[in-house]
C-alpha positions as CSV (number, residue, x, y, z in Angstrom):
1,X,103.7,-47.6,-21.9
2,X,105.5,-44.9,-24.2
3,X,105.5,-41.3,-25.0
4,X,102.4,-39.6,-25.5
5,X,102.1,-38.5,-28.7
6,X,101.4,-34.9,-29.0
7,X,101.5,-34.1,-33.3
8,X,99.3,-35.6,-35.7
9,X,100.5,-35.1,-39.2
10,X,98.2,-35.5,-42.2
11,X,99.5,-35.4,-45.9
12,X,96.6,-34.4,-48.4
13,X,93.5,-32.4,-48.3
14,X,89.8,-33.0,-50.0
15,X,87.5,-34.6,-48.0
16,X,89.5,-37.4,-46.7
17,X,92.1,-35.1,-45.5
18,X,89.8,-32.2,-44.1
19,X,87.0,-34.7,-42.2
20,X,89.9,-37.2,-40.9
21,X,91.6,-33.4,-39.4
22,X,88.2,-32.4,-38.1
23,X,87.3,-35.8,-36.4
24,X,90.8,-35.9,-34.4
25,X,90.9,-32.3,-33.4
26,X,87.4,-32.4,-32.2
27,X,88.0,-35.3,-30.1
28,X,91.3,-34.0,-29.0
29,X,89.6,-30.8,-27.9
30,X,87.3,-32.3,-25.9
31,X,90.6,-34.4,-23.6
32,X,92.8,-31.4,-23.5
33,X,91.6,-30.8,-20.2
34,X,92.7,-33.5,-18.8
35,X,96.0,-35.0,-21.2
36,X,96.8,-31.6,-22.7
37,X,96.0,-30.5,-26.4
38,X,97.8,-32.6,-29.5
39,X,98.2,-30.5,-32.4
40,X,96.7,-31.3,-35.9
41,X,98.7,-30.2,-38.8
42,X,97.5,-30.5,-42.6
43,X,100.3,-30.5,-45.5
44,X,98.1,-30.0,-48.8
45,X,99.6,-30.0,-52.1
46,X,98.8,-26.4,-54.3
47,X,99.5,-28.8,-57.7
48,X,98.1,-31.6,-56.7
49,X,93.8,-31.7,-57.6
50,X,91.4,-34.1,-55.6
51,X,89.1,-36.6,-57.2
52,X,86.2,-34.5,-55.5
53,X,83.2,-36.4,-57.3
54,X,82.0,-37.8,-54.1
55,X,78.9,-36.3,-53.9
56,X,76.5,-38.5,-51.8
57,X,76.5,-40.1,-48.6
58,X,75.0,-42.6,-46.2
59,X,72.4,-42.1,-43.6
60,X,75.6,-41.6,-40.4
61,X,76.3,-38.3,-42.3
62,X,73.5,-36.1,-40.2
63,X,75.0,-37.8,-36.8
64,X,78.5,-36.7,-38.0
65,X,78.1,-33.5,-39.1
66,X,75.7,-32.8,-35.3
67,X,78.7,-34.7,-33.6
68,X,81.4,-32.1,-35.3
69,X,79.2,-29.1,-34.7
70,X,78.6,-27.9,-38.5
71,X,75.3,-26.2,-38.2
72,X,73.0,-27.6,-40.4
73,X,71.8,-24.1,-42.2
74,X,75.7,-23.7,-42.8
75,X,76.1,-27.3,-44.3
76,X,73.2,-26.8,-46.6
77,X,73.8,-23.6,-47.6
78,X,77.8,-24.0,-48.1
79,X,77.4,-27.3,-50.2
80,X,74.3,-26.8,-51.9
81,X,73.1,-29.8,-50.0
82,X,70.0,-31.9,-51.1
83,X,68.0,-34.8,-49.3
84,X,69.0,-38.3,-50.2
85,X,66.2,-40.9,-49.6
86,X,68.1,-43.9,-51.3
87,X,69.3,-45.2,-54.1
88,X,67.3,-46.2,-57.3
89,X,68.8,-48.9,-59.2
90,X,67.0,-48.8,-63.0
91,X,68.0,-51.6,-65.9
92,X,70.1,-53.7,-63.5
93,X,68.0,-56.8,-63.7
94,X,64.8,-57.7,-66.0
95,X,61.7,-59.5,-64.7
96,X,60.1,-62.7,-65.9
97,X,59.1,-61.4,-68.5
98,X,62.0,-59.2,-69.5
99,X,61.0,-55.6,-68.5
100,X,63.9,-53.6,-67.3
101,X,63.1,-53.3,-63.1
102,X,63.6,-50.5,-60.9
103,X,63.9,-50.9,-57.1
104,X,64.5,-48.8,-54.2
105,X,68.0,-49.6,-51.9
106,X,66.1,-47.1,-48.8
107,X,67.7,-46.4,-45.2
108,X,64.7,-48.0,-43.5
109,X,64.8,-51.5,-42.3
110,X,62.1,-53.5,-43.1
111,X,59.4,-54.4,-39.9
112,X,59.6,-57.5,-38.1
113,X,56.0,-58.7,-38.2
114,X,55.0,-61.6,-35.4
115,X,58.8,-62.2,-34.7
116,X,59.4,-62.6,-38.4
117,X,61.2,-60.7,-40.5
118,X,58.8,-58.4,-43.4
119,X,61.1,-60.7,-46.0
120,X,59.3,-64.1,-45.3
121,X,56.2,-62.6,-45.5
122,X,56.3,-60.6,-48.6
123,X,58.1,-64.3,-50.9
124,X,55.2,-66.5,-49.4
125,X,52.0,-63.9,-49.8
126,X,53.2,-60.7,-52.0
127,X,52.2,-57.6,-51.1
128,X,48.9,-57.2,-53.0
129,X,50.9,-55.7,-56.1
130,X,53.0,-53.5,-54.2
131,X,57.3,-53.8,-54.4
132,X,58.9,-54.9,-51.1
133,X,60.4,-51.4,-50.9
134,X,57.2,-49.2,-51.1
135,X,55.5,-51.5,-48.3
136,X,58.9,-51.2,-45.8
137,X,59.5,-47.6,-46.6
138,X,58.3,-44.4,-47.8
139,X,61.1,-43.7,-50.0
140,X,60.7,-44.2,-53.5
141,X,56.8,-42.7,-53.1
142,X,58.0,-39.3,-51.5
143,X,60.8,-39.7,-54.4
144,X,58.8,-39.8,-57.1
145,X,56.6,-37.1,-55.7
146,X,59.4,-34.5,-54.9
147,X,58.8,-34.8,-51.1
148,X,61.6,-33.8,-48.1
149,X,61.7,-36.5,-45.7
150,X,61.0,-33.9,-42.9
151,X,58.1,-30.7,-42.1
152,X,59.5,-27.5,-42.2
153,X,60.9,-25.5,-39.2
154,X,62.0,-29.3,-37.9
155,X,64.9,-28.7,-35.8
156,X,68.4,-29.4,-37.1
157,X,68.7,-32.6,-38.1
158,X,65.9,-33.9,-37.1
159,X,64.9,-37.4,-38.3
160,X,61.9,-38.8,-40.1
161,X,61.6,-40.8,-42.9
162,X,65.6,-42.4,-43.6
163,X,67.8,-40.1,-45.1
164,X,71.5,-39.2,-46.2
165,X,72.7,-36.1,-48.0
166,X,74.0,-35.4,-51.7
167,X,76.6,-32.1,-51.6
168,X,79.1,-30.6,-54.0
169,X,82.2,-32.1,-52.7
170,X,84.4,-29.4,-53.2
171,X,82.6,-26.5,-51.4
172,X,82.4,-29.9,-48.4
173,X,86.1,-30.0,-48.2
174,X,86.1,-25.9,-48.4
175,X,83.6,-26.4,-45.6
176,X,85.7,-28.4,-43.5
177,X,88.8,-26.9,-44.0
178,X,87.7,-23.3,-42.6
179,X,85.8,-25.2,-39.7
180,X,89.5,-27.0,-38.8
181,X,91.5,-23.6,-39.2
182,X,89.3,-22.2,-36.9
183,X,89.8,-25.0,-34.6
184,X,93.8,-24.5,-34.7
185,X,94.7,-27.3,-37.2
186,X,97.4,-25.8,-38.8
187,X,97.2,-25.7,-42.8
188,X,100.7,-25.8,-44.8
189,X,100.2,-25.7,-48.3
190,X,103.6,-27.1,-49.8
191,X,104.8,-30.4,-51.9
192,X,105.9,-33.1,-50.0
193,X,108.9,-34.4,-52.0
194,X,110.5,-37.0,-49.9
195,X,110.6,-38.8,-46.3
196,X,113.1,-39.4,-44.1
197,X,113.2,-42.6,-41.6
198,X,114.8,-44.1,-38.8
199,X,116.6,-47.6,-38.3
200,X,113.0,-48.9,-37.9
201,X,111.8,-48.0,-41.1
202,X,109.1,-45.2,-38.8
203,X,108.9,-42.0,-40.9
204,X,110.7,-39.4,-38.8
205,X,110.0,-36.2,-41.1
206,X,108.9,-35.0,-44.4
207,X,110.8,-33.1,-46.7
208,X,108.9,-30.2,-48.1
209,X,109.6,-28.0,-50.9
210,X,109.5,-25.2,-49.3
211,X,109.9,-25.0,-46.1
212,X,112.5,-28.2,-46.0
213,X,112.4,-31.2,-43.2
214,X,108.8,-31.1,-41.0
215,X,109.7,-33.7,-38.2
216,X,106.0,-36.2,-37.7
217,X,105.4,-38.7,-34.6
218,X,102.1,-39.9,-36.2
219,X,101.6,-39.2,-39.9
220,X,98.3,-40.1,-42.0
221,X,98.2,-40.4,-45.7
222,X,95.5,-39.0,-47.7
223,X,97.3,-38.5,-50.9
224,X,94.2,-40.3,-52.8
225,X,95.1,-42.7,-55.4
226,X,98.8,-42.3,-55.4
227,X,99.4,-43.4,-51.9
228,X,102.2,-41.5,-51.8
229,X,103.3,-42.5,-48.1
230,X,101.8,-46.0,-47.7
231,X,102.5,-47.6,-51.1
232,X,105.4,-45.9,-52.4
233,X,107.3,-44.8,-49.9
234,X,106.5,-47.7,-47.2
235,X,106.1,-50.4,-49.9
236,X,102.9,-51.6,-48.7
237,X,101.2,-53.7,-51.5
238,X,98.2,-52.7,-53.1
239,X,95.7,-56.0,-53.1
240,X,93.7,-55.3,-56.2
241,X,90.1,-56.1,-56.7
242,X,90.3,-55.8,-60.7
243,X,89.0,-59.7,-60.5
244,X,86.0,-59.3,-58.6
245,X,84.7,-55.7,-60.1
246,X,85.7,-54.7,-63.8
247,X,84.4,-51.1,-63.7
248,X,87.9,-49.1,-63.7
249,X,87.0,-45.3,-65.0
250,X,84.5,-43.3,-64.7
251,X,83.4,-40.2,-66.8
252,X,82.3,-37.4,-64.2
253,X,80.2,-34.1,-65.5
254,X,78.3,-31.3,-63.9
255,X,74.8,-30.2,-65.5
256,X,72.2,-27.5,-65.1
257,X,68.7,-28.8,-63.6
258,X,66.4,-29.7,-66.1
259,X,63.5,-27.7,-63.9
260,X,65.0,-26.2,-60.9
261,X,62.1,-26.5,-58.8
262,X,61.9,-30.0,-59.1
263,X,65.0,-31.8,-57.2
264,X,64.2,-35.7,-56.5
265,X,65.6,-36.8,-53.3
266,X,67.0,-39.8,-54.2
267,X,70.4,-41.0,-55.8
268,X,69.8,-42.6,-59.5
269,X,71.9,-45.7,-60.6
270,X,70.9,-46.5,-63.8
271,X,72.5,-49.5,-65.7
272,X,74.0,-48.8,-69.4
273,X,75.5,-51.2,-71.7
274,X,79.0,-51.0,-69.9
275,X,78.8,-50.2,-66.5
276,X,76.2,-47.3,-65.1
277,X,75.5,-43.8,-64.7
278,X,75.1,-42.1,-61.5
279,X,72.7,-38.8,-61.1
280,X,73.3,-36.7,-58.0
281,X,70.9,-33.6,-58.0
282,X,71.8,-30.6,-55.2
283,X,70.3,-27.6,-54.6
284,X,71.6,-26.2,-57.0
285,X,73.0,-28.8,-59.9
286,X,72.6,-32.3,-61.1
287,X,75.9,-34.2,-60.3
288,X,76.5,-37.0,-63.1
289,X,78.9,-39.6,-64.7
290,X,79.2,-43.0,-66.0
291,X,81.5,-45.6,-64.3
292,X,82.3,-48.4,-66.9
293,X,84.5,-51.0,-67.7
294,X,87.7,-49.7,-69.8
295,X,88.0,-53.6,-71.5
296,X,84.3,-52.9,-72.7
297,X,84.3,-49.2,-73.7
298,X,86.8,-46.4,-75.1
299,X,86.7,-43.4,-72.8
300,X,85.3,-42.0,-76.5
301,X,82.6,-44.6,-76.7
302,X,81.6,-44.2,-73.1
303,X,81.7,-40.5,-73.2
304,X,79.3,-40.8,-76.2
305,X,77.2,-42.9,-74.3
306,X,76.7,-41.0,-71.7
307,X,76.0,-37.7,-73.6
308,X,73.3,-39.7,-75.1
309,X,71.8,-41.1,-72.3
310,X,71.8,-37.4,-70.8
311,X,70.5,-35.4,-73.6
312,X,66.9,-36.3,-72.8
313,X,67.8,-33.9,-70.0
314,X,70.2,-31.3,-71.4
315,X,68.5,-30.8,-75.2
316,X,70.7,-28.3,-76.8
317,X,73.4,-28.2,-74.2
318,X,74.3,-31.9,-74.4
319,X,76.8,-30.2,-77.6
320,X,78.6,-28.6,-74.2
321,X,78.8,-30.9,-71.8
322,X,82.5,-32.0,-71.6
323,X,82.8,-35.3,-69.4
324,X,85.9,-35.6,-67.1
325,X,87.8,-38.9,-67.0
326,X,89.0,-40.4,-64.2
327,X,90.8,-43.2,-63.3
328,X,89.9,-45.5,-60.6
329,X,92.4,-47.7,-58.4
330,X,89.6,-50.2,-57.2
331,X,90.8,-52.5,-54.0
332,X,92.7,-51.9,-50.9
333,X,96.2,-51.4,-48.9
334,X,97.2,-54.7,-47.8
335,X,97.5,-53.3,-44.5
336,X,96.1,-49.3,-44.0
337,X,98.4,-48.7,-40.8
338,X,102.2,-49.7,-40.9
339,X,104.4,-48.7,-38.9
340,X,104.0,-44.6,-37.7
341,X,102.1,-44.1,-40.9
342,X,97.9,-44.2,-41.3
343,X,96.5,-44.6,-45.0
344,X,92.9,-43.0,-44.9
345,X,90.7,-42.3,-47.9
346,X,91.3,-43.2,-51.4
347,X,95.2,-44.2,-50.0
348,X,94.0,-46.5,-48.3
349,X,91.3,-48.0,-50.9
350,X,88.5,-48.0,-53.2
351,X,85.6,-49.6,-53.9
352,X,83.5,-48.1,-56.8
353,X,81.0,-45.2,-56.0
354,X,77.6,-47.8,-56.2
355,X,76.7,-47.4,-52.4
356,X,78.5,-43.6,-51.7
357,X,80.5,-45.5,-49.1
358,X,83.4,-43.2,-49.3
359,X,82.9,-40.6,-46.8
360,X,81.6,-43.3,-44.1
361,X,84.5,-45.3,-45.0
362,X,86.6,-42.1,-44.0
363,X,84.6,-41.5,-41.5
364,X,85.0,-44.7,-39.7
365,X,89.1,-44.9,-40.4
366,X,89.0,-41.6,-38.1
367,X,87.1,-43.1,-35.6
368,X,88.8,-46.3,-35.2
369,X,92.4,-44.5,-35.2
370,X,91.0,-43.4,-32.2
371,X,89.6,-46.3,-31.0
372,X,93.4,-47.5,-31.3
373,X,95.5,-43.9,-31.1
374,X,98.9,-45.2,-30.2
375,X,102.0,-44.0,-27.8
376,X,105.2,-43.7,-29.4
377,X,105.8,-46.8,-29.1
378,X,103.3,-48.0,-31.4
379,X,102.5,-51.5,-30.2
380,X,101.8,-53.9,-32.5
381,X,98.5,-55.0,-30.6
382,X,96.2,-51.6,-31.6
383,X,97.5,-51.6,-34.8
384,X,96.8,-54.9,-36.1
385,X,93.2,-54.8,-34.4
386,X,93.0,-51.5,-36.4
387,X,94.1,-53.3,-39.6
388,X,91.9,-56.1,-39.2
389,X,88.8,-54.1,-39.1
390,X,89.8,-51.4,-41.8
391,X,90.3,-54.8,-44.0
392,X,86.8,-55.9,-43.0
393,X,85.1,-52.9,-43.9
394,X,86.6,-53.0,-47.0
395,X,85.5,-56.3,-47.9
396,X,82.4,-55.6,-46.5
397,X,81.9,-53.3,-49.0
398,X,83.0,-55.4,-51.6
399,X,80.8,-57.8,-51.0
400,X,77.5,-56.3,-51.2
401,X,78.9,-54.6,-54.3
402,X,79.8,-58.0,-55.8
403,X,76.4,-58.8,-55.2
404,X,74.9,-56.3,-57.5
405,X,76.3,-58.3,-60.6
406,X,76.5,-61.5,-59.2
407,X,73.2,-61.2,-59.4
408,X,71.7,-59.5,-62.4
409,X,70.4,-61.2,-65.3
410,X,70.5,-59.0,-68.2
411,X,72.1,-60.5,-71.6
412,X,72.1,-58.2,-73.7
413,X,75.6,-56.4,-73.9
414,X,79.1,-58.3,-73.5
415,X,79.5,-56.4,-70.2
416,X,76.5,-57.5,-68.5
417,X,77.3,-61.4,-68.8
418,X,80.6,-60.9,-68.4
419,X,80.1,-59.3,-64.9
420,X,77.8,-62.2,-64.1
421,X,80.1,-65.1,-65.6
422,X,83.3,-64.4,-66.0
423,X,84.4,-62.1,-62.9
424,X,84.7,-64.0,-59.6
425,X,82.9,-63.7,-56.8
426,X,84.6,-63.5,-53.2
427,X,84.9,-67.0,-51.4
428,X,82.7,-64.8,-48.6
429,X,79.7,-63.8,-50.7
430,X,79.9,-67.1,-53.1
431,X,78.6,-69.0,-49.8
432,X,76.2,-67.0,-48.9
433,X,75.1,-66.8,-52.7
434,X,74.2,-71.0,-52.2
435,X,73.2,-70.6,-48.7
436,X,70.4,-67.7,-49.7
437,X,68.9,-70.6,-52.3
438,X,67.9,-72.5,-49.6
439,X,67.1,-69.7,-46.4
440,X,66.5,-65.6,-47.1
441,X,69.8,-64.0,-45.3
442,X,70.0,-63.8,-41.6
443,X,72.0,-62.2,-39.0
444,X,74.1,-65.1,-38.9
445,X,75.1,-64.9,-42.3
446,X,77.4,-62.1,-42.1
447,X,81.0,-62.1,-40.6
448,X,81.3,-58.3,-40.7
449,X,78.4,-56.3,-40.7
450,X,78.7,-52.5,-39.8
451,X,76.8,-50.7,-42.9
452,X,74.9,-53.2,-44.7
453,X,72.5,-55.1,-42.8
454,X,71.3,-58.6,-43.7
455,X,67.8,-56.8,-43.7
456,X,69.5,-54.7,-46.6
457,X,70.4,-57.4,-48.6
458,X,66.9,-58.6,-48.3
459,X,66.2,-55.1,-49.9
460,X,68.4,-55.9,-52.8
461,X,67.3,-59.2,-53.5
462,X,63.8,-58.8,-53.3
463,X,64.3,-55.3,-55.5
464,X,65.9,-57.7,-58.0
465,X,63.1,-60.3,-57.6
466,X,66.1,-62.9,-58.2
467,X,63.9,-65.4,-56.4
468,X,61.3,-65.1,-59.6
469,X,63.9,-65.1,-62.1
470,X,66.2,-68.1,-61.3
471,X,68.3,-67.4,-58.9
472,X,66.4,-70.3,-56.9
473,X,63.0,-71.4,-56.2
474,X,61.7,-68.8,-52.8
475,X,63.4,-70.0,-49.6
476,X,60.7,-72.4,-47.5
477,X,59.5,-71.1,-44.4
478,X,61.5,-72.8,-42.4
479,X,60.7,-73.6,-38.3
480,X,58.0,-70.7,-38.7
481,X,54.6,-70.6,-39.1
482,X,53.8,-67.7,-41.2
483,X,50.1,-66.8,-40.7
484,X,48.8,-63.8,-43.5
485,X,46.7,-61.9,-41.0
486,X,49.7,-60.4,-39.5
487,X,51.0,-59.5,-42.7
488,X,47.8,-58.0,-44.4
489,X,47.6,-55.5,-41.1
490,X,51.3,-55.0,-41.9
491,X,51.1,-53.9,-45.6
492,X,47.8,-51.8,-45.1
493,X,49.5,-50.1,-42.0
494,X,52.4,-49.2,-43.6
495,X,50.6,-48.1,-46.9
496,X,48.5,-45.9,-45.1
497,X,51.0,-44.3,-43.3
498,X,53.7,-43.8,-46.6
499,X,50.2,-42.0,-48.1
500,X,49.5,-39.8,-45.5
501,X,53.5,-38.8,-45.5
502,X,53.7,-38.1,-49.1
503,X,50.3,-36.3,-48.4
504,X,51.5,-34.3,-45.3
505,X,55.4,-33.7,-45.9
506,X,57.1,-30.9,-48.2
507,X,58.0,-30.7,-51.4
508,X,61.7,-30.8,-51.4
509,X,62.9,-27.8,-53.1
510,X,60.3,-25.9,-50.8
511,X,62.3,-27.5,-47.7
512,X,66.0,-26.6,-48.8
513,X,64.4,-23.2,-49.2
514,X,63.5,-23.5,-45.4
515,X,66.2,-24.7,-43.8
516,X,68.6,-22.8,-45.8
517,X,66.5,-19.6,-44.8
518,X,65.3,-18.3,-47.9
519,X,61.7,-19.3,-48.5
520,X,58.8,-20.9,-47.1
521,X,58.2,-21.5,-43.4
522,X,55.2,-23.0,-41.3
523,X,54.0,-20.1,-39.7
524,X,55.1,-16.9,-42.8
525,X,54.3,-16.4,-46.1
526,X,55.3,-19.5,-48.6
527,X,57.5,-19.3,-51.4
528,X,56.2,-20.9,-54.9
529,X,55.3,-23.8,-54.0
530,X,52.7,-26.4,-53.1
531,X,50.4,-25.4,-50.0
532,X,51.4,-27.3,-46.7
533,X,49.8,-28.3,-43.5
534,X,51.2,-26.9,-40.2
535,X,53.8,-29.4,-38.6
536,X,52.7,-32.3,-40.7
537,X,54.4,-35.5,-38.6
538,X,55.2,-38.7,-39.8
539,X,52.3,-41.6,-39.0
540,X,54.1,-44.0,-38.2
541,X,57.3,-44.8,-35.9
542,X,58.5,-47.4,-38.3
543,X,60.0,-45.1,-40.2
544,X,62.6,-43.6,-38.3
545,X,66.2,-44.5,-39.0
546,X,67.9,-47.3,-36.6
547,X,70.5,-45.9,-34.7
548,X,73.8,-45.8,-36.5
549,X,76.7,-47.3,-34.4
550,X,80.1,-45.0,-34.3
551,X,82.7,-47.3,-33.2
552,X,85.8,-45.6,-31.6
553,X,83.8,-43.5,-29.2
554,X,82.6,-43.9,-25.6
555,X,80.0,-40.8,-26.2
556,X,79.6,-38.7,-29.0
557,X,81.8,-36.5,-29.8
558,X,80.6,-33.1,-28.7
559,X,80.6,-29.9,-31.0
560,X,83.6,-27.4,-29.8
561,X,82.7,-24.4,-31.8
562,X,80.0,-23.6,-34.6
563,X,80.3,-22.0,-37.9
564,X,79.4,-18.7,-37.0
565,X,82.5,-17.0,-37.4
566,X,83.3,-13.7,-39.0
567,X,84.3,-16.0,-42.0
568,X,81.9,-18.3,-42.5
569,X,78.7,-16.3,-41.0
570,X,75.8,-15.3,-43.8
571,X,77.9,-16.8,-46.6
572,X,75.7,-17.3,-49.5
C-alpha cells in the first residue's frame, strides 16, 4: 500500500471542473475526521471560455444537488432553473401514413402489469387511442398544459411526477464555484503552459504562467475539447465516433420567451432537414440551437435554418438573433485515467447533447474516481476497473443515441437517409436491432445499463411506432399469456390518475415563483395565475421516480455547509 495522497489537482473550470471539485471535497470533508483533510485545488484559465450550452439535465440532478447541500431556493433562483419533465422528440419519424410523430422520452418507467411488462400489453391490444407515453406517465399531458410536477410549499426536492432540471449553465458553474470556495477548494486563475514528468511518464507539476511550477500527486483534466493533459500532453488517443453519429457543430443562441408566463416543462428535440434543434426554456429565457451535420449544411445554411425555424417565436427579433457556432469533438479518450492524470468532462468525451447526458456523465466520472481513489502508487487494478466502466458509459450512451437514427424513417432530406443507411451502427446495438424484431427488449439485452433502462428503449421504440412502420412485424407474446382485463384496468387507472394530476398540480411558472420565494403559496395570497387546490397530491404511486443508483458511494454523501453565506444569501 502507498502514500496517501493528500492534493487533488484539477485543470479547467465550467461545470465539469466546478461539480467534479464539489463532489471530491464534499466527500473528503465528510473522512477528514478520520484520514485527515485532502486539499482540492482548481487551476482555471482567465482566456480560455467554456462551451457552457449544457443547459438540461437528467432526473439524478435533484439527488446530487440534496447530496452536495445546494439549497434548492438557491439553485433555482441562481440558475434561473426550470422543471424538466422529458424530452419531446417532433419530425424524427413519420407514421403509416406519413404524418410527422411526436413522442414523449419521460423519467417514469412504464408499469409491470400481471408480471408483464406495460410494453407487451400496449403492441398486442393498444391503448384505446392513447400513445404508450400518455398511458405510463403524466408527462407530456402536464407539458402541454404548463403544469409543475409538484404542489406548492412541497419540501425541497420533493418528488412527484419524474423530473430533471433545465438551468443557464453559466450562472451553474458560478453556482458551484462560490459553493467550493467556501468549502476551501482553492481557486488559481492562471494558464497552464506546460507539464513536467518523472521517469514514469506521471505528471509531477504544472507549469503556470504566472506563478511558475505547481507540484500535483493526482491531477484531473477538464480542459473540455482540447484535452490539454490527456491527449496532448499524455498522448492518449482520441477514439472518434464520426462513423456512427455525423452531427459535428452545433449553432447555440439565447432568446427572450415568447410569453413569459407560459414556460413548458419539458426539453424540445425537434428534427430539421440536417440534424435538430434543441429548445431549453428557464425561468427566465428559452435556451436554443441546432446540432447538424457540417457534410450536410454550411454553418451559413444551418444558421438560416435555424433563424427560420425560430421566427415563429421571435417575429421581429429573429433580424437579431446571432447564432454561436460551435464545434463538437464527438467520441471518447481511449482510456479517461492514465497514469496520475484523470480526464473528466468534455476531455474525456462527447456524445452529442440528444439525452443532456453530460452533467450525469460528469457526475458519475466523480463518483467512480472515488469508488477507485488511488495511493501514490497508483495500482494498475483501480484504474483499469475505472477505465472499463467510464468506457461503458460512454458507449452506453452511444448506443441509445445510435438508436435514434437507426431507426427513423423519414426520406425526405439527404441527411435523414444518410443517418439511417450510410452511418454504422455499433456491433452492440446492431444485435439488439435484429434481436428486438423478434422479442421487445429485456433486461438481458443490455451489457451496460446505468441510465437508460430497457424499459426506456421500449419508450423510444413504441414513441417511434417502428413496429407499425417496418421495422418488423410486433414481437409475439412469447411464454406469456397476455389477458386484456389486466391491461384495460391498467390504462383507465393510470388515465385517471394523469387527469386528476394535470387537474390538481400547478401551473409551472406559478411554482418557480414559489419555490424561488416570490409569488404564490398554498396558504397566502396567489400571484397571477390559475387558482389552485390546497396540497393537491399526486393519485397514484406509479408515478414516482425509481431510485437512481450513485455508484462510488457506500451512503450519500452528506451536505457540509449550505449556501447561506454572506455571499451567496438573498442573491437575486
Amino acid at each position: 500500500m502507498g502514500e496517501r495522497i493528500t492534493a487533488v489537482t484539477i485543470v479547467g473550470g465550467g461545470t465539469a471542473g466546478w461539480l467534479t471539485a464539489l463532489i471530491l471535497t464534499t466527500a473528503f470533508r465528510t473522512q477528514a475526521k478520520d484520514a485527515g483533510a485532502r486539499k482540492v485545488t482548481l487551476i482555471e484559465s482567465p482566456n480560455v471560455s467554456t462551451v457552457g450550452v449544457g443547459e438540461a439535465t437528467v432526473p439524478a440532478m435533484p439527488r446530487l444537488l440534496q447530496q452536495m447541500g445546494i439549497e434548492e431556493r438557491a439553485f433555482f433562483k441562481h440558475c434561473n432553473a426550470s422543471f424538466k419533465l422529458g424530452v419531446l422528440f417532433d419530425n424524427w419519424n413519420v407514421d403509416k401514413n406519413g404524418k410527422r410523430i411526436a413522442y414523449i422520452n419521460s423519467f417514469n418507467e412504464a408499469p409491470v402489469v400481471a408480471g408483464v411488462d406495460s410494453a407487451h400489453y400496449f403492441l398486442k391490444y393498444g391503448a384505446g387511442g392513447h400513445d404508450f407515453s400518455r398511458v405510463i406517465s403524466p408527462a407530456l399531458d402536464l407539458g402541454l398544459a404548463l403544469k409543475g410536477p409538484r404542489p406548492l410549499d412541497a419540501k425541497p426536492f420533493t418528488q412527484g411526477a419524474g423530473f430533471a432540471y433545465h438551468l443557464d449553465a453559466g450562472r451553474f458553474a458560478e453556482l458551484l464555484s462560490e459553493v467550493c470556495v467556501a468549502r476551501g477548494v482553492e481557486h488559481i486563475r492562471d494558464d497552464v503552459e506546460d507539464i513536467e514528468t518523472d521517469e514514469r511518464g506521471f505528471i509531477t507539476a504544472l507549469t503556470l504562467k504566472e506563478r511558475g511550477a505547481h507540484p500535483v500527486e493526482l491531477v484531473i483534466d477538464c480542459t473540455g475539447f482540447r484535452g490539454f493533459l490527456i491527449n496532448k500532453a499524455l498522448g492518449e488517443p482520441f477514439v472518434d465516433y464520426s462513423k456512427y453519429l455525423a452531427n459535428d457543430r452545433a449553432a447555440a443562441v439565447q432568446i427572450p420567451h415568447p410569453n413569459p408566463e407560459r414556460i413548458e416543462p419539458l426539453t424540445r428535440s425537434t428534427a430539421l432537414g440536417a440534424g435538430w434543434v434543441w429548445r431549453v426554456p428557464l425561468y427566465s429565457r428559452v435556451g436554443t440551437g441546432y446540432v447538424f451535420s457540417s457534410a450536410h449544411r454550411s454553418d451559413d445554411k444551418a444558421g438560416a435554418e435555424l433563424l427560420e425555424h425560430l421566427a415563429p417565436q421571435l417575429g421581429a427579433a429573429a433580424k437579431d438573433a446571432t447564432p454561436r457556432f460551435i464545434p463538437m469533438r464527438v467520441g471518447r479518450t481511449r482510456r479517461p485515467w492514465v497514469k496520475n492524470c484523470v480526464a473528466i468532462g468534455l476531455s474525456s468525451g462527447f456524445i452529442e447533447p440528444l439525452e443532456s447526458t453530460a452533467i450525469y456523465m460528469i457526475e458519475m466520472s466523480a463518483r467512480w474516481l472515488l469508488a477507485y481513489f488511488p495511493d501514490k502508487d497508483f495500482a494498475a487494478p483501480p484504474r483499469d476497473r475505472y477505465n472499463k466502466i467510464a468506457t461503458q458509459l460512454y458507449d452506453e450512451v452511444r448506443d441509445f443515441i445510435c438508436l435514434h437514427y437507426a431507426l427513423g424513417n423519414r426520406t425526405d432530406s439527404p441527411y435523414w437517409i444518410d443517418a439511417r443507411e450510410d452511418l454504422e451502427v455499433p456491433d452492440s446495438l446492431a444485435a439488439n436491432l435484429e434481436l428486438w424484431k423478434h422479442a421487445v427488449p429485456t433486461r438481458y439485452d443490455l451489457a451496460f445499463s446505468s441510465l437508460f433502462s430497457y424499459r426506456v428503449y421500449h419508450a423510444v421504440m413504441l414513441g417511434k411506432q417502428v413496429y407499425e412502420t417496418g421495422h418488423a412485424a410486433p414481437p409475439r407474446d412469447g411464454g406469456v399469456v397476455l389477458r386484456p382485463a389486466p391491461w384495460r384496468d391498467c390504462v383507465k387507472q393510470n388515465r385517471r390518475a394523469i387527469d386528476a394530476a394535470v387537474k390538481a398540480l400547478p401551473d409551472h411558472r406559478t411554482l418557480l415563483m414559489n419555490i424561488r420565494g416570490e409569488g404564490a403559496t398554498v396558504s397566502g395570497k396567489p400571484a397571477p395565475g390559475p387558482k389552485l387546490p390546497a396540497k393537491p397530491k399526486l393519485p397514484s404511486a406509479q408515478f414516482q421516480m425509481p431510485t437512481v443508483p450513485l455508484p462510488g458511494q457506500a451512503a450519500p454523501l452528506q451536505p457540509v455547509i449550505t449556501t447561506k453565506t454572506k455571499k451567496t444569501a438573498g442573491r437575486k
